[in-house]
N, C-alpha and C positions, 0 to 999 in steps of 0.2 A: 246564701244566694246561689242558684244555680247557676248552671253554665247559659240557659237560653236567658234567664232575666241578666245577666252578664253580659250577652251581645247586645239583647236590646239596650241596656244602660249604654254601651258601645256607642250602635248606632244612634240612640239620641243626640247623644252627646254630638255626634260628628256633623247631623241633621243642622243643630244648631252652629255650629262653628262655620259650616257649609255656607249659611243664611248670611252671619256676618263677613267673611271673605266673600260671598258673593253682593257685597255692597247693600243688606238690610236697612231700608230707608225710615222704616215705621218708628211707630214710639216703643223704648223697650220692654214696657208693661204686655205690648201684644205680640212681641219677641214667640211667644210660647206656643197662641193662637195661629199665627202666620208661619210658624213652623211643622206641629201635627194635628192642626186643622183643618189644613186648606189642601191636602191630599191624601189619600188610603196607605199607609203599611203595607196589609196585603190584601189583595182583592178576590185571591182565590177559595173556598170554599177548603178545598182537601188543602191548600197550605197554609191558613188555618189553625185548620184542627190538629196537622200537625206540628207545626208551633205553641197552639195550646198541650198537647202531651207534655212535649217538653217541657213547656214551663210548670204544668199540674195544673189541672184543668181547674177544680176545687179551689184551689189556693188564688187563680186568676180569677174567677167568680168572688171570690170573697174580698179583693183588692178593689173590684169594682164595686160592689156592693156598697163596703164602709166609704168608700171615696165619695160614691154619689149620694151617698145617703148625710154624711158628716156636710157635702157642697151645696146639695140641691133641694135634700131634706127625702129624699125618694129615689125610687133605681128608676132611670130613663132608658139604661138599654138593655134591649131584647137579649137574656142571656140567653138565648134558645139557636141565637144565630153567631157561629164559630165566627165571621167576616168583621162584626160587628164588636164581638168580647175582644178579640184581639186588635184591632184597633182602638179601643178604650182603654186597655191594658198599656200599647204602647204608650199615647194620648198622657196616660196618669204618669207613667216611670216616665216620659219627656220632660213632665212639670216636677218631678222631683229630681232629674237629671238638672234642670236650669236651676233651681233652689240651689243645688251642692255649689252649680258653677257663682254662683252670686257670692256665696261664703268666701271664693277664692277671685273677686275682681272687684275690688275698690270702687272703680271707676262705672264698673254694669250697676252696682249701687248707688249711687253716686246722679246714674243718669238713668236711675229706672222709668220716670215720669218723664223724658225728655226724648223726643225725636232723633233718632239715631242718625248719624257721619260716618264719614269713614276714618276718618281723624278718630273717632270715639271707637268706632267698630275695632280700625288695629289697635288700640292701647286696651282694650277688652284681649281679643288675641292673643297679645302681648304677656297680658297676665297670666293666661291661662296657658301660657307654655305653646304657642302656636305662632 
Protein backbone atom coordinates (compact mmCIF):
# COMPACT_ATOMS: atom_id res chain seq x y z
CA UNK A 1 0.00 0.00 0.00
CA UNK A 2 1.25 3.41 -0.79
CA UNK A 3 1.22 6.40 1.02
CA UNK A 4 -1.61 8.18 -1.14
CA UNK A 5 -4.02 4.79 -1.01
CA UNK A 6 -2.88 5.14 2.80
CA UNK A 7 -4.60 8.65 3.22
CA UNK A 8 -7.44 7.78 1.05
CA UNK A 9 -8.16 4.55 3.33
CA UNK A 10 -7.63 7.62 6.08
CA UNK A 11 -10.02 9.80 4.75
CA UNK A 12 -12.59 7.24 4.02
CA UNK A 13 -12.53 5.91 7.07
CA UNK A 14 -13.06 9.50 8.77
CA UNK A 15 -15.87 10.31 5.83
CA UNK A 16 -17.74 7.67 7.56
CA UNK A 17 -17.14 8.06 11.17
CA UNK A 18 -18.04 11.83 10.23
CA UNK A 19 -21.53 10.47 8.87
CA UNK A 20 -22.29 8.59 12.04
CA UNK A 21 -21.25 11.36 14.72
CA UNK A 22 -22.96 13.58 12.50
CA UNK A 23 -26.38 11.77 13.51
CA UNK A 24 -26.59 9.29 10.05
CA UNK A 25 -30.26 8.62 9.92
CA UNK A 26 -30.57 6.15 6.93
CA UNK A 27 -30.46 2.51 6.69
CA UNK A 28 -26.85 1.16 7.18
CA UNK A 29 -26.73 -0.93 3.94
CA UNK A 30 -26.80 2.81 2.31
CA UNK A 31 -24.22 3.88 4.93
CA UNK A 32 -21.65 3.66 1.97
CA UNK A 33 -23.92 5.21 -0.78
CA UNK A 34 -24.79 8.32 1.34
CA UNK A 35 -21.33 8.64 2.27
CA UNK A 36 -19.04 8.85 -1.38
CA UNK A 37 -21.97 9.26 -3.46
CA UNK A 38 -23.75 12.03 -2.66
CA UNK A 39 -20.45 14.34 -3.13
CA UNK A 40 -17.09 14.64 -5.33
CA UNK A 41 -13.53 13.87 -3.64
CA UNK A 42 -11.94 16.05 -6.00
CA UNK A 43 -13.35 18.27 -8.45
CA UNK A 44 -10.46 19.61 -9.89
CA UNK A 45 -8.87 18.43 -13.00
CA UNK A 46 -4.84 18.94 -12.17
CA UNK A 47 -5.65 17.70 -8.49
CA UNK A 48 -6.68 14.73 -10.00
CA UNK A 49 -4.10 13.81 -11.96
CA UNK A 50 -2.08 14.54 -9.33
CA UNK A 51 -3.52 12.20 -6.86
CA UNK A 52 -3.59 9.68 -9.50
CA UNK A 53 0.49 9.99 -9.84
CA UNK A 54 0.51 9.23 -6.58
CA UNK A 55 -1.36 6.55 -6.33
CA UNK A 56 -0.13 4.96 -10.05
CA UNK A 57 -2.19 5.85 -12.47
CA UNK A 58 -2.19 1.96 -14.07
CA UNK A 59 -2.66 0.44 -10.91
CA UNK A 60 -5.97 2.96 -10.28
CA UNK A 61 -7.30 2.03 -13.73
CA UNK A 62 -6.93 -1.53 -13.19
CA UNK A 63 -8.85 -1.38 -9.40
CA UNK A 64 -11.53 0.29 -11.28
CA UNK A 65 -11.73 -1.86 -14.01
CA UNK A 66 -12.02 -5.44 -12.10
CA UNK A 67 -14.38 -3.66 -9.52
CA UNK A 68 -16.78 -2.59 -12.19
CA UNK A 69 -16.42 -5.38 -14.32
CA UNK A 70 -16.49 -8.23 -11.23
CA UNK A 71 -20.05 -5.46 -10.01
CA UNK A 72 -21.59 -4.41 -13.06
CA UNK A 73 -20.27 -6.83 -15.56
CA UNK A 74 -18.57 -3.83 -17.68
CA UNK A 75 -16.44 -0.50 -16.99
CA UNK A 76 -19.10 2.59 -16.69
CA UNK A 77 -16.41 4.98 -16.14
CA UNK A 78 -14.72 7.11 -18.57
CA UNK A 79 -11.09 6.37 -17.64
CA UNK A 80 -10.09 9.05 -19.96
CA UNK A 81 -11.28 11.66 -17.52
CA UNK A 82 -8.67 12.11 -14.21
CA UNK A 83 -12.13 13.90 -12.09
CA UNK A 84 -13.85 10.86 -12.70
CA UNK A 85 -11.14 7.77 -12.17
CA UNK A 86 -10.32 9.39 -8.93
CA UNK A 87 -13.55 9.48 -7.67
CA UNK A 88 -14.19 5.94 -8.39
CA UNK A 89 -11.10 4.99 -7.03
CA UNK A 90 -11.96 6.78 -3.76
CA UNK A 91 -15.87 5.41 -4.14
CA UNK A 92 -14.23 1.50 -4.28
CA UNK A 93 -11.37 2.04 -1.17
CA UNK A 94 -14.62 3.87 0.77
CA UNK A 95 -16.52 0.45 0.22
CA UNK A 96 -13.70 -1.71 1.22
CA UNK A 97 -12.83 0.95 4.12
CA UNK A 98 -16.60 0.19 5.58
CA UNK A 99 -16.13 -3.91 4.81
CA UNK A 100 -12.79 -3.68 7.36
CA UNK A 101 -14.84 -1.38 9.67
CA UNK A 102 -17.89 -4.20 9.71
CA UNK A 103 -15.19 -6.99 10.74
CA UNK A 104 -14.58 -4.69 13.83
CA UNK A 105 -18.48 -3.74 14.96
CA UNK A 106 -20.68 -6.16 16.20
CA UNK A 107 -23.42 -4.01 16.31
CA UNK A 108 -22.82 -2.05 12.38
CA UNK A 109 -23.59 -6.03 11.67
CA UNK A 110 -25.84 -6.62 13.52
CA UNK A 111 -27.92 -3.61 12.11
CA UNK A 112 -26.87 -3.68 8.66
CA UNK A 113 -30.52 -3.81 7.31
CA UNK A 114 -31.92 -1.58 10.02
CA UNK A 115 -32.42 2.21 10.05
CA UNK A 116 -29.85 3.92 11.91
CA UNK A 117 -29.98 6.01 15.74
CA UNK A 118 -27.88 7.52 17.47
CA UNK A 119 -28.17 5.08 20.26
CA UNK A 120 -26.81 2.53 17.40
CA UNK A 121 -24.66 5.09 15.67
CA UNK A 122 -22.47 5.68 19.21
CA UNK A 123 -22.25 2.01 20.11
CA UNK A 124 -20.91 1.64 16.42
CA UNK A 125 -18.32 4.43 17.37
CA UNK A 126 -17.77 2.89 20.44
CA UNK A 127 -16.57 -0.06 18.82
CA UNK A 128 -14.46 1.30 16.51
CA UNK A 129 -12.39 3.20 19.08
CA UNK A 130 -14.07 6.61 18.62
Amino acid sequence: MNLKEKTMREEARAAIIEALKDGYIGYYADLHDHVFNSDYYIIRTNEAEEALEEYGIWRAIEKIKTYEEDNFGKIYTDLSDPVKVINMLYYIIGEEVLWEMLEHSETLNENWDNLADEEINAKILEELGE
